[in-house]
PyMOL Python script that loads the backbone (N, CA, C, O; Angstrom):
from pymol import cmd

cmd.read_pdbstr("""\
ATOM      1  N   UNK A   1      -6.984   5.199  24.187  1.00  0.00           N
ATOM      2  CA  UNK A   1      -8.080   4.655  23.444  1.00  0.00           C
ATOM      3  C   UNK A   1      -8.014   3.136  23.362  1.00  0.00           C
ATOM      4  O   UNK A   1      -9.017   2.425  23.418  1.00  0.00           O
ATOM      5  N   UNK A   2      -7.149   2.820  23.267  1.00  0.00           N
ATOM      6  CA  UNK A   2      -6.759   1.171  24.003  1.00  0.00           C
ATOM      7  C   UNK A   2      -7.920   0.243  23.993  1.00  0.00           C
ATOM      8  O   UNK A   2      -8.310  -0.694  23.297  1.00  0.00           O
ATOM      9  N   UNK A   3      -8.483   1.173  25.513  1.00  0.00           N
ATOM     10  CA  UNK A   3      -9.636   0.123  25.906  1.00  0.00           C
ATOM     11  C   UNK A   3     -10.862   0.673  25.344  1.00  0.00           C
ATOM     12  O   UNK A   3     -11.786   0.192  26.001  1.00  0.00           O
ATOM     13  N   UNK A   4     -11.389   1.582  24.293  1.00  0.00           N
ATOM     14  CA  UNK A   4     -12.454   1.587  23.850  1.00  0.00           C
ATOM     15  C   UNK A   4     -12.294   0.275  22.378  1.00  0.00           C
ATOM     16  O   UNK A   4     -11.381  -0.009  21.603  1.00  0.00           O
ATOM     17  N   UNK A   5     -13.879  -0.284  22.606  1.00  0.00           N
ATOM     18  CA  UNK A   5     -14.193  -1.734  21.836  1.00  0.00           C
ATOM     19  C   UNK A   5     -14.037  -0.292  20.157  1.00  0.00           C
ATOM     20  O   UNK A   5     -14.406   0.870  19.986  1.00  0.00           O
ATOM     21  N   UNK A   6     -13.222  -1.437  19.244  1.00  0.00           N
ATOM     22  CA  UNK A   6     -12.895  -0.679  18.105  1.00  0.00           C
ATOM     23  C   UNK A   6     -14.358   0.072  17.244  1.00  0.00           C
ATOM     24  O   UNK A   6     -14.452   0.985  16.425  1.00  0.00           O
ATOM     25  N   UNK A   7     -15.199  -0.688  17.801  1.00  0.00           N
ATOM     26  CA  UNK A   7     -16.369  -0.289  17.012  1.00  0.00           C
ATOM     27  C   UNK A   7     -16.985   1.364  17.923  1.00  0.00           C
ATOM     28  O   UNK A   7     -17.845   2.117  17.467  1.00  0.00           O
ATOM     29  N   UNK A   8     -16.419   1.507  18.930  1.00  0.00           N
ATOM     30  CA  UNK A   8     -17.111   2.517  19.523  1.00  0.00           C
ATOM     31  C   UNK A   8     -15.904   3.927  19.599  1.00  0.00           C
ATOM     32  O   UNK A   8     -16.161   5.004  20.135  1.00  0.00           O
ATOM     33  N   UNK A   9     -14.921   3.663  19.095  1.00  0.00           N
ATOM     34  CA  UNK A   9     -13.820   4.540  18.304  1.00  0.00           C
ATOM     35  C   UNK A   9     -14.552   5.695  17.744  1.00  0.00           C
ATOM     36  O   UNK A   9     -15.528   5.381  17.063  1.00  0.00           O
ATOM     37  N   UNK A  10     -14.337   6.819  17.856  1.00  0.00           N
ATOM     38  CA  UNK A  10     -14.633   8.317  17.095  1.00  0.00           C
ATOM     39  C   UNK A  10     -13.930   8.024  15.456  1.00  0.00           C
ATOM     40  O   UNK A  10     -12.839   7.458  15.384  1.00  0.00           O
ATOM     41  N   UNK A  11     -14.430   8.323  14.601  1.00  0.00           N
ATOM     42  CA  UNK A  11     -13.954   8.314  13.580  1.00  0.00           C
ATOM     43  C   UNK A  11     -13.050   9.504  13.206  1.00  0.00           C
ATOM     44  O   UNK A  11     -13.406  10.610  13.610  1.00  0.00           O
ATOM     45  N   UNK A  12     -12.227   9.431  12.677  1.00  0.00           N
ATOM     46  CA  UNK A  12     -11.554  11.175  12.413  1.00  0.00           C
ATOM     47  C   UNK A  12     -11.811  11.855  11.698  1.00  0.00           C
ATOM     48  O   UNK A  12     -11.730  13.077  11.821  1.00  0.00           O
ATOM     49  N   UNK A  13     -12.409  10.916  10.213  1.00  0.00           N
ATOM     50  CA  UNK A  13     -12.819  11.535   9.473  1.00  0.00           C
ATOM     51  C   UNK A  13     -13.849  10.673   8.596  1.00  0.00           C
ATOM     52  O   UNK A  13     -13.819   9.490   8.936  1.00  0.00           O
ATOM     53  N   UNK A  14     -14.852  10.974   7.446  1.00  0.00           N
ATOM     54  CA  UNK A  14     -15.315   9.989   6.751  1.00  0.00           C
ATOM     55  C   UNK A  14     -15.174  10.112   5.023  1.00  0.00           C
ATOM     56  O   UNK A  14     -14.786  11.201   4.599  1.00  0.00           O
ATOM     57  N   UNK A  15     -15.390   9.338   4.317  1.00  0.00           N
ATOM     58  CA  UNK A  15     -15.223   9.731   2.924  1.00  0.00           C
ATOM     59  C   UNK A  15     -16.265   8.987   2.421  1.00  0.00           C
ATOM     60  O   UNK A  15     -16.818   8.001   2.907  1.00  0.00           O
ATOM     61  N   UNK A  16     -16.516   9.708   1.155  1.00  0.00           N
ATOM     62  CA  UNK A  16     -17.783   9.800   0.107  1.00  0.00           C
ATOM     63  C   UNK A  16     -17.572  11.009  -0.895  1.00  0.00           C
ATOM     64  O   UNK A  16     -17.147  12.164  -0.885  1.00  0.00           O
ATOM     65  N   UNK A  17     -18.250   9.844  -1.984  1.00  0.00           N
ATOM     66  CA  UNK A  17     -18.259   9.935  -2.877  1.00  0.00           C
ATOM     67  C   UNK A  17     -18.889  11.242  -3.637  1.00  0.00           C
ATOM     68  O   UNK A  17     -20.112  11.157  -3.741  1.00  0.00           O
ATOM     69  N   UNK A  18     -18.255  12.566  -4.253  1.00  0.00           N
ATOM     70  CA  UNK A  18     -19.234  14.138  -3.850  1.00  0.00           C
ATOM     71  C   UNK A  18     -19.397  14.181  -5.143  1.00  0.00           C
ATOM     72  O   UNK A  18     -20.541  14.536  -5.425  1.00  0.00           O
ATOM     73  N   UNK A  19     -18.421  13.867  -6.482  1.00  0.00           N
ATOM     74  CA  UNK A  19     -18.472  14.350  -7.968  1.00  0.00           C
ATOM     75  C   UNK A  19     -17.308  13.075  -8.642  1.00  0.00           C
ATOM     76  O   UNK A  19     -16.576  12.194  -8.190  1.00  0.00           O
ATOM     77  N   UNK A  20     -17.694  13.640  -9.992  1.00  0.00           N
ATOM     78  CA  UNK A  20     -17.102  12.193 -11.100  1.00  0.00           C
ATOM     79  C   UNK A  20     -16.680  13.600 -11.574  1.00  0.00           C
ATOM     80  O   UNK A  20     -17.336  14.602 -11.291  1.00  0.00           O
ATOM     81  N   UNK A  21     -15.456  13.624 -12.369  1.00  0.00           N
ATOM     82  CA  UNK A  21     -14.731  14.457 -12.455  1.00  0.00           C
ATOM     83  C   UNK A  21     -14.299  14.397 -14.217  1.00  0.00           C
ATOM     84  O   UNK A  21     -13.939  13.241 -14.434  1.00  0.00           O
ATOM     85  N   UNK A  22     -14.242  14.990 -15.132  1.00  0.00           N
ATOM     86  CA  UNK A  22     -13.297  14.733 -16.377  1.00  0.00           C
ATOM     87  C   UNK A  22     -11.721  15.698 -16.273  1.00  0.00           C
ATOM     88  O   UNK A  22     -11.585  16.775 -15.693  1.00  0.00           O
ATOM     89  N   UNK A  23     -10.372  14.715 -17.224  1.00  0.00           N
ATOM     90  CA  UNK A  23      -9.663  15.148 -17.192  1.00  0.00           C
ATOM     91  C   UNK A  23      -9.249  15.821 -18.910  1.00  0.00           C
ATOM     92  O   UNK A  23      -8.953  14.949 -19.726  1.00  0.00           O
ATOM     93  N   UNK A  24      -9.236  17.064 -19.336  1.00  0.00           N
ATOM     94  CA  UNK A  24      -9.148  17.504 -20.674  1.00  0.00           C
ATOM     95  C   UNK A  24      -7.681  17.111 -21.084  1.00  0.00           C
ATOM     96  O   UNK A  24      -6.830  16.464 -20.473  1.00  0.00           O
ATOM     97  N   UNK A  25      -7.665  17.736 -22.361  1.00  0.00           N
ATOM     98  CA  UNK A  25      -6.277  17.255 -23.267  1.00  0.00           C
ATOM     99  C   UNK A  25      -5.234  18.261 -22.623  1.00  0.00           C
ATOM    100  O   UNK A  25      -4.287  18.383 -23.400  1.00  0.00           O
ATOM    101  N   UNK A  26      -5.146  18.673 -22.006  1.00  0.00           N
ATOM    102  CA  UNK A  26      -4.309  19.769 -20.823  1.00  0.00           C
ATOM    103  C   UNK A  26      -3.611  18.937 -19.727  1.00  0.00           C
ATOM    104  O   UNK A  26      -2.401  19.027 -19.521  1.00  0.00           O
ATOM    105  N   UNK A  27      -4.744  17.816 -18.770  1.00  0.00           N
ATOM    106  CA  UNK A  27      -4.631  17.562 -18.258  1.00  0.00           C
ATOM    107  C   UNK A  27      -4.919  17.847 -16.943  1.00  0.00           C
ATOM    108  O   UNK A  27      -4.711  17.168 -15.938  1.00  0.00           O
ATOM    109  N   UNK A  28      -5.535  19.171 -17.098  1.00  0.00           N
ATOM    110  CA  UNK A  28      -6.411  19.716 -16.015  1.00  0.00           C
ATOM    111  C   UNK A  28      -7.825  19.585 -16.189  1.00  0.00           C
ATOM    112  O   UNK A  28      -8.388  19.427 -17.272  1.00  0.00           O
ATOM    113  N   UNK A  29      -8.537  19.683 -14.718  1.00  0.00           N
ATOM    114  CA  UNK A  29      -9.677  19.506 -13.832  1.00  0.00           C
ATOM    115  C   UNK A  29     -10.798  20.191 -13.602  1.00  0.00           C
ATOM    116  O   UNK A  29     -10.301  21.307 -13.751  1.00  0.00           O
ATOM    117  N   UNK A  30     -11.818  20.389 -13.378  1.00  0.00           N
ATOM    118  CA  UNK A  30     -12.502  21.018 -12.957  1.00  0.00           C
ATOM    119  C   UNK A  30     -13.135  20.861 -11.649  1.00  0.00           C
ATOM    120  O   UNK A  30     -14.161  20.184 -11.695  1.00  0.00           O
ATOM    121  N   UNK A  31     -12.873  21.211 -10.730  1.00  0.00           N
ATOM    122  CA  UNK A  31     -13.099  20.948  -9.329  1.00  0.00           C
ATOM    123  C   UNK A  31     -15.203  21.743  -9.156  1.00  0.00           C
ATOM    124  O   UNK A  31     -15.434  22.921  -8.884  1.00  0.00           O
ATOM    125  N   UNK A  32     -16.075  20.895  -9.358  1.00  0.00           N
ATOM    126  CA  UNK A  32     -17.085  21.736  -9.411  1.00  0.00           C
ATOM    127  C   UNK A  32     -17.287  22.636  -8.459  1.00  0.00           C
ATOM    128  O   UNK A  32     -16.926  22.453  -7.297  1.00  0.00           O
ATOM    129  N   UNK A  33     -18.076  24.030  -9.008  1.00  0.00           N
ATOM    130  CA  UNK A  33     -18.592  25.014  -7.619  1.00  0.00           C
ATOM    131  C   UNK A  33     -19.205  24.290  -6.395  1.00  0.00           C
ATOM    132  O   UNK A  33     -18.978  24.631  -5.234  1.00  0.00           O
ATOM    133  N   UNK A  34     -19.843  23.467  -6.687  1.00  0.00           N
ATOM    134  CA  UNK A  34     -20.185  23.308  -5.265  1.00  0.00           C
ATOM    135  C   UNK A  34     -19.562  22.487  -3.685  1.00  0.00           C
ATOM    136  O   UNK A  34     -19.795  22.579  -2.480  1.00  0.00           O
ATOM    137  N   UNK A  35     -18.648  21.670  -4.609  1.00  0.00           N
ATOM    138  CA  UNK A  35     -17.479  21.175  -4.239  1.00  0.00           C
ATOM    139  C   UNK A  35     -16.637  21.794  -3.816  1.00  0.00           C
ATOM    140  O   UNK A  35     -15.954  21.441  -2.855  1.00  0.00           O
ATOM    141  N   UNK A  36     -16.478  23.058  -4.564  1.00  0.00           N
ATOM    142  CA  UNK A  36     -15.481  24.282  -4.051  1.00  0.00           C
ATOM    143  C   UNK A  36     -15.979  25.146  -2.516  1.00  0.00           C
ATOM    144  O   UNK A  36     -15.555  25.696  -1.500  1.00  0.00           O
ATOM    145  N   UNK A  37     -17.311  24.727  -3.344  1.00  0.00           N
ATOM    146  CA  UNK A  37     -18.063  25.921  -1.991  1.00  0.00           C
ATOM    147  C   UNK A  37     -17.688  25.431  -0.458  1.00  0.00           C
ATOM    148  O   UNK A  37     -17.231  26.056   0.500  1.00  0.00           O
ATOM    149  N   UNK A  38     -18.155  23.765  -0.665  1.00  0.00           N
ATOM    150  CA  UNK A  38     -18.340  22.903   0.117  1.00  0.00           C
ATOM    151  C   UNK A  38     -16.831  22.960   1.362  1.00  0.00           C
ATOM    152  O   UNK A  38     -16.898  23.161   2.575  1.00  0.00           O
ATOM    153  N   UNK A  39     -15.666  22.723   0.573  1.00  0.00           N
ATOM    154  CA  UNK A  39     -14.607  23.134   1.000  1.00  0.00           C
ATOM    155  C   UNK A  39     -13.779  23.913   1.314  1.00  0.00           C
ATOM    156  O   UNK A  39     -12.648  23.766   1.777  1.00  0.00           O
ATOM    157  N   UNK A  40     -14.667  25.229   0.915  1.00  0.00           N
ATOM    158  CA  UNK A  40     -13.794  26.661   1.370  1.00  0.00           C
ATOM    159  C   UNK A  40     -13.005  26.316   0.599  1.00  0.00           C
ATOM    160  O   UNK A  40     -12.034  26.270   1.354  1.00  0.00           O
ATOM    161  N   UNK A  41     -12.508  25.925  -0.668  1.00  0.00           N
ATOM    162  CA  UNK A  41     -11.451  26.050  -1.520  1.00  0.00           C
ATOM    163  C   UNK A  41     -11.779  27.189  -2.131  1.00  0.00           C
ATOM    164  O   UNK A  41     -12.847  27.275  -2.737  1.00  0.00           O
ATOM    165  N   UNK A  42     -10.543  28.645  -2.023  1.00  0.00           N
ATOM    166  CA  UNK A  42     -10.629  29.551  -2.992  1.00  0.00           C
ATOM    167  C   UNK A  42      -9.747  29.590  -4.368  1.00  0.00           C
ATOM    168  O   UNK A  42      -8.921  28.744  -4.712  1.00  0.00           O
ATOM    169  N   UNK A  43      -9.977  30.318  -4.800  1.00  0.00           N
ATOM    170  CA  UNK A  43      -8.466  30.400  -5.998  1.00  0.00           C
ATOM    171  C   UNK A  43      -7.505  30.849  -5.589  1.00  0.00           C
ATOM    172  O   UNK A  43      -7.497  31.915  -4.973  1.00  0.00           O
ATOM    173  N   UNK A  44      -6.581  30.234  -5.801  1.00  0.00           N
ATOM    174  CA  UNK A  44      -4.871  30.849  -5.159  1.00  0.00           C
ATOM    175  C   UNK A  44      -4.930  30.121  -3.899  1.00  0.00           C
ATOM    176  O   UNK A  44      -4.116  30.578  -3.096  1.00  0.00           O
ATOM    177  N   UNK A  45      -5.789  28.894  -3.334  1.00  0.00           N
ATOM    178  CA  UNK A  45      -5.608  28.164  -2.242  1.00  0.00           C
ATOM    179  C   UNK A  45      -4.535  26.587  -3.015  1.00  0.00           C
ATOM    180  O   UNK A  45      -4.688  26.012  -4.092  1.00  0.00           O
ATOM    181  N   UNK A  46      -3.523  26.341  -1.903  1.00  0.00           N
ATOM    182  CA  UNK A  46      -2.764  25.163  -2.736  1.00  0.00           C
ATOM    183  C   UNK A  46      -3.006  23.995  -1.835  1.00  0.00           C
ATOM    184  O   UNK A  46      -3.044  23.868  -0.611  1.00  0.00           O
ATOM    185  N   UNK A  47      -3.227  22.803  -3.320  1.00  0.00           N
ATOM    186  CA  UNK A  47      -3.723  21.418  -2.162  1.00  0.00           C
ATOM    187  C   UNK A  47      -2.609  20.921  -2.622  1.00  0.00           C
ATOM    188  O   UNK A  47      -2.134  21.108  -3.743  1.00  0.00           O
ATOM    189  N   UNK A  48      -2.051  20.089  -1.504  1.00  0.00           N
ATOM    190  CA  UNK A  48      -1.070  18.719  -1.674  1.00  0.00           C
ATOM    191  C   UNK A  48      -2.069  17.691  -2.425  1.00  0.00           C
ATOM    192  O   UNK A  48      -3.299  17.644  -2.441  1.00  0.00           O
ATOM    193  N   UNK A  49      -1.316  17.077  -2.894  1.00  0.00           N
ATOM    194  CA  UNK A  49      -1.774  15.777  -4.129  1.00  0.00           C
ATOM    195  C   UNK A  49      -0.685  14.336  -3.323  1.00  0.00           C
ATOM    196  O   UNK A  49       0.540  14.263  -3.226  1.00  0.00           O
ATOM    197  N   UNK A  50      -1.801  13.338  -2.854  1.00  0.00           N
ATOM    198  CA  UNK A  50      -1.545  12.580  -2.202  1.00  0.00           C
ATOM    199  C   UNK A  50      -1.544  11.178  -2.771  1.00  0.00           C
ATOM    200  O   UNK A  50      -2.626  10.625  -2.572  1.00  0.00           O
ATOM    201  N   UNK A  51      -0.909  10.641  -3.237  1.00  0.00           N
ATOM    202  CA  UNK A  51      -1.232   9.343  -4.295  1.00  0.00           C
ATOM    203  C   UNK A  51      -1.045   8.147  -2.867  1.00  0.00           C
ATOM    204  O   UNK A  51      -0.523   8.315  -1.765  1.00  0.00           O
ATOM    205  N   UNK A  52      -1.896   6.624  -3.639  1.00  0.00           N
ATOM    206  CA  UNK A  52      -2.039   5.926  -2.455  1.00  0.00           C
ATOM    207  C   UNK A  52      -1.915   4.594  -3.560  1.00  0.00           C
ATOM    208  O   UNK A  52      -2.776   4.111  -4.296  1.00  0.00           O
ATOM    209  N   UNK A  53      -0.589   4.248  -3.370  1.00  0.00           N
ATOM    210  CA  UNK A  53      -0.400   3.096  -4.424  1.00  0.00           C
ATOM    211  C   UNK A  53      -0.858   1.663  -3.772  1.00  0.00           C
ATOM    212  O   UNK A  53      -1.314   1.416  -2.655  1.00  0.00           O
ATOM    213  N   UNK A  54      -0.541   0.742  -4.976  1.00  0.00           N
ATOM    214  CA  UNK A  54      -1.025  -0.628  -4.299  1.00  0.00           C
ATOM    215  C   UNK A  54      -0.049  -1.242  -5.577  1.00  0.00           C
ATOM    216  O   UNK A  54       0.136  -0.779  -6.702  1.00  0.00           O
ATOM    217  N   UNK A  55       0.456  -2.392  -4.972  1.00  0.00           N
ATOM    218  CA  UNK A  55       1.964  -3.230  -6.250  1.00  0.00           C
ATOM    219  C   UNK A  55       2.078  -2.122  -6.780  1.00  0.00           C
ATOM    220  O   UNK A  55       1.762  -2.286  -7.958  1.00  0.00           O
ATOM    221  N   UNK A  56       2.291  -1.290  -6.641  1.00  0.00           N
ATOM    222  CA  UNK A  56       2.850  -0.151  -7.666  1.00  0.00           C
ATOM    223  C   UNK A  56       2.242   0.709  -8.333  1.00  0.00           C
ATOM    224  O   UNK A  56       2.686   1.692  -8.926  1.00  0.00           O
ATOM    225  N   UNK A  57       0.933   0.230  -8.205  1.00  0.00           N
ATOM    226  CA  UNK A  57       0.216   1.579  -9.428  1.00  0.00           C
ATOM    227  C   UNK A  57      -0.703   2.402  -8.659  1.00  0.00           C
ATOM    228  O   UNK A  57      -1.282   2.025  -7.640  1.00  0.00           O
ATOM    229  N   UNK A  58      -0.808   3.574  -9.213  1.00  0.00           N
ATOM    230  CA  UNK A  58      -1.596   4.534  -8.051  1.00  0.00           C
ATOM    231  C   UNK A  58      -2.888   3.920  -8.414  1.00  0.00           C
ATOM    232  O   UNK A  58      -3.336   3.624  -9.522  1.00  0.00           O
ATOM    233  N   UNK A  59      -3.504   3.765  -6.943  1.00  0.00           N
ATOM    234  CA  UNK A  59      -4.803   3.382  -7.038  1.00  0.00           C
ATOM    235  C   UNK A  59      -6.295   4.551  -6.601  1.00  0.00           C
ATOM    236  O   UNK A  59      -7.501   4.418  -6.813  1.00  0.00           O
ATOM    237  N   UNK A  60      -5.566   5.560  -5.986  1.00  0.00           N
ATOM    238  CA  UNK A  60      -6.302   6.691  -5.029  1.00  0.00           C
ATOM    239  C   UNK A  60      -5.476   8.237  -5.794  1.00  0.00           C
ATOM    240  O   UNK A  60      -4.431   8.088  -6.428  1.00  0.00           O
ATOM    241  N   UNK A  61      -5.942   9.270  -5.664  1.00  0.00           N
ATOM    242  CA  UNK A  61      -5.330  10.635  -5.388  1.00  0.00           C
ATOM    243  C   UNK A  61      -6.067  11.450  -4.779  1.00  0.00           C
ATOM    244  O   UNK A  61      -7.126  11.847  -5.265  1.00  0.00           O
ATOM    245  N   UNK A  62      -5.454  11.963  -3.194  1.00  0.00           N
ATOM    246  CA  UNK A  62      -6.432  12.624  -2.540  1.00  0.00           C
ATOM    247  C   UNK A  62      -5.787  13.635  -2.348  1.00  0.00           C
ATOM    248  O   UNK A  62      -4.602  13.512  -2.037  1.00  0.00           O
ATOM    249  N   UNK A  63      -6.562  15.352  -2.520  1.00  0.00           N
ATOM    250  CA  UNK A  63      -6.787  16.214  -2.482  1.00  0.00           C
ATOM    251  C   UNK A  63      -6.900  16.561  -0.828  1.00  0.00           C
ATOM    252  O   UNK A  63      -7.839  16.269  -0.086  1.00  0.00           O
ATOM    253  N   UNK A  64      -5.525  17.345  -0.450  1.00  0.00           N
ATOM    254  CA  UNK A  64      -5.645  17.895   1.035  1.00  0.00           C
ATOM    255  C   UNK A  64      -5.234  19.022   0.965  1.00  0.00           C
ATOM    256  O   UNK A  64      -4.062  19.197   0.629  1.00  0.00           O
ATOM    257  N   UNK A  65      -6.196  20.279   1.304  1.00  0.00           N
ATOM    258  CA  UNK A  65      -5.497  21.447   1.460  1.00  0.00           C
ATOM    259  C   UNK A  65      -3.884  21.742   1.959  1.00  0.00           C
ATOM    260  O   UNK A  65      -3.495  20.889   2.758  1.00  0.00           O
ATOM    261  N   UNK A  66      -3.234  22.426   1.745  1.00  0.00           N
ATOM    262  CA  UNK A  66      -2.245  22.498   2.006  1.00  0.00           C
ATOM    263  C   UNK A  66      -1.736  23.233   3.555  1.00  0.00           C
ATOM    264  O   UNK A  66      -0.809  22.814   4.248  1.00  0.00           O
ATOM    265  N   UNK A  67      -2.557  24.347   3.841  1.00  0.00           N
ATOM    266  CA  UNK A  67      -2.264  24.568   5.163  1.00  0.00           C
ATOM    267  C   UNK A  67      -3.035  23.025   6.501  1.00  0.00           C
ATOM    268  O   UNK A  67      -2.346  22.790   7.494  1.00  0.00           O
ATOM    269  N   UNK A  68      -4.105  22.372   6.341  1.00  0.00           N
ATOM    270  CA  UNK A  68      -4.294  20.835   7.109  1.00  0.00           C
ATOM    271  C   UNK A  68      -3.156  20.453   6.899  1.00  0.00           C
ATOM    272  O   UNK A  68      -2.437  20.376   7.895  1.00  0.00           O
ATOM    273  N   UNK A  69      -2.559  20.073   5.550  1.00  0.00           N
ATOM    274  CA  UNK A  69      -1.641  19.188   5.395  1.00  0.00           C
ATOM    275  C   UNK A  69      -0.011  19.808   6.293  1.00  0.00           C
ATOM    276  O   UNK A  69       0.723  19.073   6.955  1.00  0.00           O
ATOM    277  N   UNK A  70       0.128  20.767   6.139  1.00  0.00           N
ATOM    278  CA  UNK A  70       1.064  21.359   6.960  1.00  0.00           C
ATOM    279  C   UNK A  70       0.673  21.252   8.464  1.00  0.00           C
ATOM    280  O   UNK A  70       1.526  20.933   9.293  1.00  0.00           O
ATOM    281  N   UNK A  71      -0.656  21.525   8.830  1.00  0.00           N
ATOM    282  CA  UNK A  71      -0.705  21.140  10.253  1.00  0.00           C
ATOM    283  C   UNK A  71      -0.844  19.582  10.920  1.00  0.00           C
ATOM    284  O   UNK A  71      -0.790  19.161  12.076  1.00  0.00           O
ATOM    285  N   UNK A  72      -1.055  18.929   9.566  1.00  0.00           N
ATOM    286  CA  UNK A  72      -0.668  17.374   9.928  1.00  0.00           C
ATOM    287  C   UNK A  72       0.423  16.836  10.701  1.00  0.00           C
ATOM    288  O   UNK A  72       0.698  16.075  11.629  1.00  0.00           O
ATOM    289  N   UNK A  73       1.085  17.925   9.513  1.00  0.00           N
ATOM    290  CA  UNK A  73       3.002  16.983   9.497  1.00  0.00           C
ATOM    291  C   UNK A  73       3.448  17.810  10.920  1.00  0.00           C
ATOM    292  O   UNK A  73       4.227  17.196  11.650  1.00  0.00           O
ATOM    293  N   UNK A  74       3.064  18.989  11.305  1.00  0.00           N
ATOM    294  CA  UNK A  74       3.489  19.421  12.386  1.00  0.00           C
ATOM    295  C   UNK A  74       3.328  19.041  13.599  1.00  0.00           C
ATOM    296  O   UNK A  74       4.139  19.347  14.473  1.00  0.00           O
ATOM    297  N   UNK A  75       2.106  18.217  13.862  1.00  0.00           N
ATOM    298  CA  UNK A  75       1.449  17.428  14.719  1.00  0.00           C
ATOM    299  C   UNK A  75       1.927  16.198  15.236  1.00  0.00           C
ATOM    300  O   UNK A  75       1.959  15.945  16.441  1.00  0.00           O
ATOM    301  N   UNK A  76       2.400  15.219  14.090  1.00  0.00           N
ATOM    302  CA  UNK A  76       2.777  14.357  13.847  1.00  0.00           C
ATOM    303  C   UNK A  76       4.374  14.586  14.349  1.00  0.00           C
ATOM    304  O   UNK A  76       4.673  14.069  15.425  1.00  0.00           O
ATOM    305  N   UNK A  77       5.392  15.324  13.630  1.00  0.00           N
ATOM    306  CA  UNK A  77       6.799  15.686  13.754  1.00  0.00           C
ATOM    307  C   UNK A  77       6.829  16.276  15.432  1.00  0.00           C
ATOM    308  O   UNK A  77       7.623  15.762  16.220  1.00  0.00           O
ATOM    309  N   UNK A  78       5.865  17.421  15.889  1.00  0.00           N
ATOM    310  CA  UNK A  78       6.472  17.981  17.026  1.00  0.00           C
ATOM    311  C   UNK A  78       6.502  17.166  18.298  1.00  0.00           C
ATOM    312  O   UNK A  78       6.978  17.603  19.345  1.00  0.00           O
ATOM    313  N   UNK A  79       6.104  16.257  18.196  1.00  0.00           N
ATOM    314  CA  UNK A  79       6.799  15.740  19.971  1.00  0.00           C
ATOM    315  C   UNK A  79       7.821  14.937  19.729  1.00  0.00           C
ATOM    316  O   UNK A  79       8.572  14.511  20.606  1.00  0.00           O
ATOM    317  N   UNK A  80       7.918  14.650  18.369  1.00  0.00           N
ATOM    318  CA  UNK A  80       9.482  13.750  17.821  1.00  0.00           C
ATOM    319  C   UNK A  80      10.345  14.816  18.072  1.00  0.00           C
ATOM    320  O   UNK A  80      11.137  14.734  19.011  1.00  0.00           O
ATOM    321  N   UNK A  81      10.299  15.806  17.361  1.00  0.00           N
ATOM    322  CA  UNK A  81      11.661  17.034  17.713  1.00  0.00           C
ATOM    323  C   UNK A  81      11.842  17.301  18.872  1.00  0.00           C
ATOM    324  O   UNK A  81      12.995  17.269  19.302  1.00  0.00           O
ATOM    325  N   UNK A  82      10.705  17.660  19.765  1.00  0.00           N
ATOM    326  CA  UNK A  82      10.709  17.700  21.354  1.00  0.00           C
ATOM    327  C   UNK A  82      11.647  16.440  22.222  1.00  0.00           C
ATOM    328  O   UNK A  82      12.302  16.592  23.253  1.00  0.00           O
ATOM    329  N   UNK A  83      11.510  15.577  21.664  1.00  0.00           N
ATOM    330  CA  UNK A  83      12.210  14.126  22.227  1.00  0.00           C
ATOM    331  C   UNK A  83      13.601  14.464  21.468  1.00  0.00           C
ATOM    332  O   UNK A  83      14.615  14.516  22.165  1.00  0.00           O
ATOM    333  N   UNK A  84      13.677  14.640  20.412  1.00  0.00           N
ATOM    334  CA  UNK A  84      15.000  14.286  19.941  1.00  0.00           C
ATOM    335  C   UNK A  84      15.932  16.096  20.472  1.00  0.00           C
ATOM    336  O   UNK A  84      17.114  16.168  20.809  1.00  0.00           O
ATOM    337  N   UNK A  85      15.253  16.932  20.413  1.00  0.00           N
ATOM    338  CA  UNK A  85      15.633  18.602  21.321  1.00  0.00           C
ATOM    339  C   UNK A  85      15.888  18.496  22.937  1.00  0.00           C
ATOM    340  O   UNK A  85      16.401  19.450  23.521  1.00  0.00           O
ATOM    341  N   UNK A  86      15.510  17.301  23.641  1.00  0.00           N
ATOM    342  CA  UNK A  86      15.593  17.237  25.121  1.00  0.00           C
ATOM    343  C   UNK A  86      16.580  16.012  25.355  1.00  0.00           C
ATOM    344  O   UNK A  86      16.867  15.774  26.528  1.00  0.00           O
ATOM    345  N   UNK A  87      17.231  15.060  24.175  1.00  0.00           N
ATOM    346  CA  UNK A  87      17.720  13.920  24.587  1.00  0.00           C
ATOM    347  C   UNK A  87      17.329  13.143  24.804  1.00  0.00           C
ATOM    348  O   UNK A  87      18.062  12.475  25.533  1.00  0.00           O
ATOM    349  N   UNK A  88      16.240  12.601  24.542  1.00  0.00           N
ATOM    350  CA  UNK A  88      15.583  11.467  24.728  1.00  0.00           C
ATOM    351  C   UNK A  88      15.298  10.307  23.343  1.00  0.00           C
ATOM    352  O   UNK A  88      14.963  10.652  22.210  1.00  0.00           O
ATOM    353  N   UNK A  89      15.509   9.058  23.755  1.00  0.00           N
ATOM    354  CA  UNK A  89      15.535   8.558  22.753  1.00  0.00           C
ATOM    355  C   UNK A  89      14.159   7.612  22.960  1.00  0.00           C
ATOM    356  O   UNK A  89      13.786   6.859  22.060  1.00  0.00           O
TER     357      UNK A  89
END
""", "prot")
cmd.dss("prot")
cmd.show_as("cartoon", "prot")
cmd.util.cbc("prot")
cmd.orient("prot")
């Protein structure tokens, strides 16, 4: 991808803005239905909780399903293990 001009790059993904959210005296959420719908989030589905600091204070928390997030890290990790499983540095 090198030589594609950065502006003509595929995006991977995009973000926007879907719901404003309250947090109760619990400390739990309400993820709205349609938000839920939107994401195939069921009950008994588990998201990783992704904080995105800046000098130190969380500035972001993003919500990634947990099986993506597992196929992230696997994506990412397997041609490292492949290199480091064959001797190669």
């Amino acid at each position: 991808m090198a030589n594609i001009p950065r502006d003509d790059r595929p995006s991977p993904c995009s973000c926007s803005i879907e719901a404003v959210v309250s947090v109760d005296a619990r400390g739990q959420m309400v993820l709205p239905k349609d938000i839920r719908e939107r994401a195939k989030i069921a009950p008994g589905d588990r998201l990783a909780v992704v904080f995105w600091e800046n000098e130190g204070d969380v500035c972001c928390i993003t919500l990634i399903k947990a099986d993506h997030f597992n196929r992230m890290v696997t994506n990412l990790l397997a041609p490292m293990m492949e290199d480091i499983a064959g001797g190669r540095e």
